[in-house]
C-alpha positions, -999 to 999 in steps of 0.1 A, spaced: 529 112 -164 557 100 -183 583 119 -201 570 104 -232 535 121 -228 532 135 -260 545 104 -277 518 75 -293 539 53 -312 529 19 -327 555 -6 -321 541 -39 -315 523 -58 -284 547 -36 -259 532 -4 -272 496 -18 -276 495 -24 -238 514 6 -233 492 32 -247 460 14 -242 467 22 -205 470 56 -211 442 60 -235 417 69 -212 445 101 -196 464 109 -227 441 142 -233 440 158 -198 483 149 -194 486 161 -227 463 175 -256 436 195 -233 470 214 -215 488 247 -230 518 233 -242 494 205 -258 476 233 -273 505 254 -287 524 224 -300 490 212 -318 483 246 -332 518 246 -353 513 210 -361 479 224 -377 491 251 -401 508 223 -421 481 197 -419 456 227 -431 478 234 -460 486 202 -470 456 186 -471 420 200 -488 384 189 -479 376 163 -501 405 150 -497 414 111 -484 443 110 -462 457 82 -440 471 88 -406 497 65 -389 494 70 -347 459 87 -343 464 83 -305 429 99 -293 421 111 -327 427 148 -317 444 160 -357 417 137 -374 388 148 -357 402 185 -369 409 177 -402 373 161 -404 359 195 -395 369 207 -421 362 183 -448 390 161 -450 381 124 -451 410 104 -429 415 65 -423 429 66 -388 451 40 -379 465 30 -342 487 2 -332 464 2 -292 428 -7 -297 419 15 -268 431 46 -284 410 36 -316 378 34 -289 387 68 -278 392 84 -307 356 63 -321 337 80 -294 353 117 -293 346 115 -331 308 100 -330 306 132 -303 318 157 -326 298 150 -352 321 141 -381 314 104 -380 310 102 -412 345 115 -426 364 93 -402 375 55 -404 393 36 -377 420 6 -380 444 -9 -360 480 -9 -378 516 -20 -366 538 4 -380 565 -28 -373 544 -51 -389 539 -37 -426 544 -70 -440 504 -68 -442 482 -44 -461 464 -18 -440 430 -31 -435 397 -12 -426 377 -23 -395 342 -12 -390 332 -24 -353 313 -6 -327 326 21 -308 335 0 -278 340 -34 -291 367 -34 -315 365 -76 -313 338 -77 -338 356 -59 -368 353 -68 -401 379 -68 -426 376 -47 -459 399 -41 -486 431 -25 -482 438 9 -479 449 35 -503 454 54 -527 457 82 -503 461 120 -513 483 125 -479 491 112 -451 508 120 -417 520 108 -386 518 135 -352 541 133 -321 560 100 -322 546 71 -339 574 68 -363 599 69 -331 589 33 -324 602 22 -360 640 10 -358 644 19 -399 616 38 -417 627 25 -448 600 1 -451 579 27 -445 585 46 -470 582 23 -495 547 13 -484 537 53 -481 552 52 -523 526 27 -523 493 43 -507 504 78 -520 490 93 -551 524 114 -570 525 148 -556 505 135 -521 521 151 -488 532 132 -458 536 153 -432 560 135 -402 563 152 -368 592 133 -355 611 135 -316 646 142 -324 683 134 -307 692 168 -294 665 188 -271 682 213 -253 651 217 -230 662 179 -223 694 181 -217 695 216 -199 668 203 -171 685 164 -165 720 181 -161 708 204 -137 689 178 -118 723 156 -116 711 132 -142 734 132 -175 723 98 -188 685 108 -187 700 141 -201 714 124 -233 690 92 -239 684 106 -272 718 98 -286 720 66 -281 707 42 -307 679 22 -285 660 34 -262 635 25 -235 610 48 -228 587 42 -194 550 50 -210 514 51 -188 505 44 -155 519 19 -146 549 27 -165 555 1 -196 587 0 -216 583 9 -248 617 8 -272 624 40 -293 647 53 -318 654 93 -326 664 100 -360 679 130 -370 661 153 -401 691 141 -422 681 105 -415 646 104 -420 652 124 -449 679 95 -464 654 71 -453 620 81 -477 642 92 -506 637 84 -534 603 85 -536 598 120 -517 612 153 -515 609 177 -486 586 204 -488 592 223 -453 608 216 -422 600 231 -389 613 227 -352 584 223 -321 594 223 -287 627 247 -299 617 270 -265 585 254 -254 599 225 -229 589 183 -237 556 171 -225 570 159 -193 577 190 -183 540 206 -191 536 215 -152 561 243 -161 536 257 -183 512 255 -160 526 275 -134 540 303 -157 516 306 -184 519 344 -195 561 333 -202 554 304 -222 530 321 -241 556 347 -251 579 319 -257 555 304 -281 548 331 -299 585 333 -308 593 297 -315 567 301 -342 589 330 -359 620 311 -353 608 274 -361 610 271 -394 648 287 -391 682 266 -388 694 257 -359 660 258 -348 651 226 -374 673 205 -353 676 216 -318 641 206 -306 619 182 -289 597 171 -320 606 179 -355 583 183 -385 586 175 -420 564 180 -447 571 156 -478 556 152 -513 555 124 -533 574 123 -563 
């Protein structure tokens, strides 16, 4: 597993083949682990308070469909988009098993390529060749985008000014973003003699080795500041909270593994010290919740 396990970001033909290779392992290396778990769970309090059933909420970088599969549970209708057609079959089938069919939509989308409208695709579960356009997209009472997918955009700006678009005033985007400084990062590659894998993050392109066999895929890691310059004006920010502030990156979930009891103690703290500065910015994954003006 990579060290961009936790990461499912859309960025073009690159990160189509990318992921779809690791479509069919992205739960077990990640979402069905502790640390997969634990970072999930905080990423849940926000999505559960931003977002009410009934409502109709887009998500950009649904991976296996793991947050909208939750959210459907609980009455909230989601449009789930994914640049790799294999995590779209994934997420299809885990949905049709859960039950919550019916509140869930699939579509491919190319967070690189917004130059076209969001369009719905209805095909079966394991053929996404015989789709059928529908209108696009939108309006949207919220929308959000979990563990990476807006890493694989160089500038967000565009972005932004399409989410102004699908957005209903006062909607909430909620953005869980990897940042430039992990200390968990840097802390393990220095003492493992490697300071270049230790401070990746600061440079301003990246390439990240993703599935089995590794692909490249090309990322970027805003700071809070930046992201926030980036969707102004048309948002403000709500709440801000650090992930991965004590609990190490994805790469390293084996550590949880072997020491479970200590991680679960570290967890338990990192959600009382999360939401708390420096905490915002010294972290694997950032989250920001926004609202539309």
């Amino acid at each position: 597993m990579s060290r961009s396990a936790a990461l499912r970001p859309p960025s073009g033909e690159a990160a189509r083949r990318a992921f779809g290779a690791s479509a069919a392992s992205y739960d077990r290396d990640f979402t069905d682990r502790p640390l997969g778990r634990w970072l999930r769970a905080a990423v849940w309090r926000h999505l559960g308070a931003a977002f009410r059933p009934g409502a109709e909420v887009l998500e950009l970088g649904c991976g296996t469909g793991e947050d909208a599969i939750w959210l459907a549970r609980r009455g909230v209708n989601v449009l789930a988009t994914d640049v790799s057609p294999a995590m779209l079959a994934v997420a299809a089938r885990k949905a049709a098993r859960a039950g919550v069919g019916d509140r869930l939509r699939f579509a491919p989308l190319d967070l690189t390529g917004l130059g076209a409208a969001v369009v719905e695709r209805r095909p079966s579960i394991d053929n996404w060749s015989n789709a059928l356009p529908a209108p696009p997209a939108g309006p949207y009472d919220g929308a959000f985008s979990s563990f990476g997918p807006l890493n694989c955009v160089a500038d967000r700006r565009e972005l932004a000014s399409r989410l102004a678009e699908w957005l209903l005033p006062g909607g909430r985007f909620v953005a869980v973003v990897m940042g430039p400084v992990c200390p968990w990062e840097i802390g393990w590659h220095l003492a493992h003699g490697e300071p270049r894998a230790a401070f990746r993050r600061f440079r301003s392109d990246v390439t990240a080795q993703v599935g089995q066999p590794p692909r490249a895929v090309r990322v970027w890691y805003p700071s809070p500041r930046r992201l926030v310059t980036e969707l102004a004006p048309a948002f403000r920010v709500v709440a801000t909270e650090g992930l991965g502030v004590l609990l190490p990156p994805s790469y390293l979930a084996h550590l949880v593994d072997r020491w479970p009891h200590l991680f679960a103690r570290l967890a338990a703290l990192e959600r009382r010290c999360g939401r708390i500065f420096p905490a915002t910015w010294l972290n694997d994954h950032y989250l920001i919740v926004f609202e539309r003006r």
